[in-house]
C-alpha positions in Angstrom: -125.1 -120.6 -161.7 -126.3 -116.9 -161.1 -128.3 -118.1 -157.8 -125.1 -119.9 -156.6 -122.5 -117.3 -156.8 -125.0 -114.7 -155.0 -125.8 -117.1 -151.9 -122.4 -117.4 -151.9 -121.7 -113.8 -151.9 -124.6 -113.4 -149.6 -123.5 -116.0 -147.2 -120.1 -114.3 -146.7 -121.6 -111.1 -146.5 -123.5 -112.4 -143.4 -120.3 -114.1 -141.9 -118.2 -111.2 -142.3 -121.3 -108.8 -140.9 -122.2 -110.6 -137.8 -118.7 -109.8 -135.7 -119.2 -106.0 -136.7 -122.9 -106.1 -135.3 -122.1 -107.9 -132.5 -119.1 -105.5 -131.4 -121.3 -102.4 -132.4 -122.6 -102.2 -128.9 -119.2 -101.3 -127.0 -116.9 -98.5 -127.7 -113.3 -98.7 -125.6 -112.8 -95.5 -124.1 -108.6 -94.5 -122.8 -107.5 -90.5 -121.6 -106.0 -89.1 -118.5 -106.6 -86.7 -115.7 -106.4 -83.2 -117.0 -102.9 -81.7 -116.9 -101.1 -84.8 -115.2 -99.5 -86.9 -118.1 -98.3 -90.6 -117.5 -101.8 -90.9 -115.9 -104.6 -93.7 -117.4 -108.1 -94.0 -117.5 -110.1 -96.5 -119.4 -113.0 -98.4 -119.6 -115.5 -100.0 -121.9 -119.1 -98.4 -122.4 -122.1 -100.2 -124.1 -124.6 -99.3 -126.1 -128.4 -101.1 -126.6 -130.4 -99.7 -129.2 -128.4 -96.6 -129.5 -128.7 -96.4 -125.3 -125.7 -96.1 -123.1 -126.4 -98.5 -120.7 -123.3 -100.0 -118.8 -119.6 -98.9 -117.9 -117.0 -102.1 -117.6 -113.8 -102.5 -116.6 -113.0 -98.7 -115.3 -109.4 -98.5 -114.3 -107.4 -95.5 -113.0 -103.5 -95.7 -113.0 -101.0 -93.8 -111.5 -103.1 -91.4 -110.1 -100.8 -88.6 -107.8 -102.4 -88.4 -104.4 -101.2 -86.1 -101.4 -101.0 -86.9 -97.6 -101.1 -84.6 -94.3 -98.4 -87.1 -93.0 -95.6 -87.9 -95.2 -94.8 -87.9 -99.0 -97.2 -88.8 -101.4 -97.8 -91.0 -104.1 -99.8 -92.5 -106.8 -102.3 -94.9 -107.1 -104.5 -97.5 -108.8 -108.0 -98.3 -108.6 -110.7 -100.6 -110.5 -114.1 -100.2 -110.2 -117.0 -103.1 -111.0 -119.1 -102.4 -113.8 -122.5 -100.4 -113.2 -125.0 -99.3 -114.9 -125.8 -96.1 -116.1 -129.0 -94.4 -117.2 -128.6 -91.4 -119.6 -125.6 -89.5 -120.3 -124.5 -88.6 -116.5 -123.0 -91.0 -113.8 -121.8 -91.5 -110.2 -120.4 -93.9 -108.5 -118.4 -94.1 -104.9 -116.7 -97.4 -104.3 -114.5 -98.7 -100.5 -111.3 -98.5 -101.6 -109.4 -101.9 -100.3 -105.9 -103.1 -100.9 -102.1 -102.7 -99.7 -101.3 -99.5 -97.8 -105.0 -98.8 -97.1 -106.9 -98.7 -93.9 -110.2 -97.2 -95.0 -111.1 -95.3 -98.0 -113.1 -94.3 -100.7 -113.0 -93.4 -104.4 -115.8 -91.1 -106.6 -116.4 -90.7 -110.1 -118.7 -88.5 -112.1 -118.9 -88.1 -115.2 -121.1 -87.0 -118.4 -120.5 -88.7 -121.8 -121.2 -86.5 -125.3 -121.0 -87.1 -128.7 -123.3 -90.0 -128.7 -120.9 -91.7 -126.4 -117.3 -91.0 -128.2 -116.3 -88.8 -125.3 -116.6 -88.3 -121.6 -114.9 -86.0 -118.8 -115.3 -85.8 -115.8 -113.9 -85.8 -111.8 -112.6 -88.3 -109.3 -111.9 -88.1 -106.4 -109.7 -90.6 -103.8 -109.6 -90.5 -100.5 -108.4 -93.0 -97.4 -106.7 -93.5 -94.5 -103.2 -95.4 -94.6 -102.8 -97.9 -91.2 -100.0 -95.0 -89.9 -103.0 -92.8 -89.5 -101.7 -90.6 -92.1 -104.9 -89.0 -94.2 -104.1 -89.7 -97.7 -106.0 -88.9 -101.6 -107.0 -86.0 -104.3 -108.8 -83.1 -104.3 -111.4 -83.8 -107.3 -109.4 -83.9 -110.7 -110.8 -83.2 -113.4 -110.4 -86.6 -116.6 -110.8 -86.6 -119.9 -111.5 -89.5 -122.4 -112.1 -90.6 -126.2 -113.3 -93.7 -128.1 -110.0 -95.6 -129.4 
């Protein structure tokens, strides 16, 4: 009777445990660009052995962005996931879509606290089909686990 109640209790242990290991390995990450509120940036970061090894899903939103020609604006941009070795990254990605002739988009970054928190800068820049030379200086972003 003893025996049975405790591989019962271990059994549930187990299939209680297994979706908390198995989520261990990615922490969510959401913050904004540094003194611009209403602005978004999130991604998800894993973790192998205790190793940051891969950013998914980065997405910037409603990032304010100047031109030499004409107002302004703001704008979105997802990146692909990469890979990352360490606790420093950069990436520069084409920037495609409505509205945009040719451009590009850079992020760099450093993560601390064993992966709980990054910052970092990004930078847009492109070329609307008027001609009219659009994007950010680098800004400055800021993010936490959630």
């Amino acid at each position: 009777m003893l025996r049975t109640k405790l591989a019962t209790a271990l059994t549930a242990l187990f299939v209680f445990a297994l979706p908390a290991v198995a989520q261990a390995g990615k922490i969510e990450h959401r913050g904004t660009v540094t003194g611009v509120p209403g602005t978004e940036i999130k991604f998800t970061l894993q973790k192998r052995g205790g190793e940051l090894k891969r950013i998914n899903h980065m997405a910037f939103r409603d990032i304010p962005y100047t031109c030499d020609q004409g107002p302004g604006g703001a704008i979105d941009a997802d990146l692909p996931s990469f890979r990352i070795s360490g606790n420093d990254f950069t990436r520069k990605v084409i920037l495609e879509g409505p509205g945009i002739d040719t451009g590009s988009l850079r992020v760099a970054g450093q993560f601390s606290r064993g992966g709980n928190r990054a910052s970092g800068q990004v930078r847009f820049s492109f070329k609307q089909p008027s001609g009219a030379k659009c994007g950010t200086d680098d800004v400055g972003w800021k993010t936490r686990r959630r």
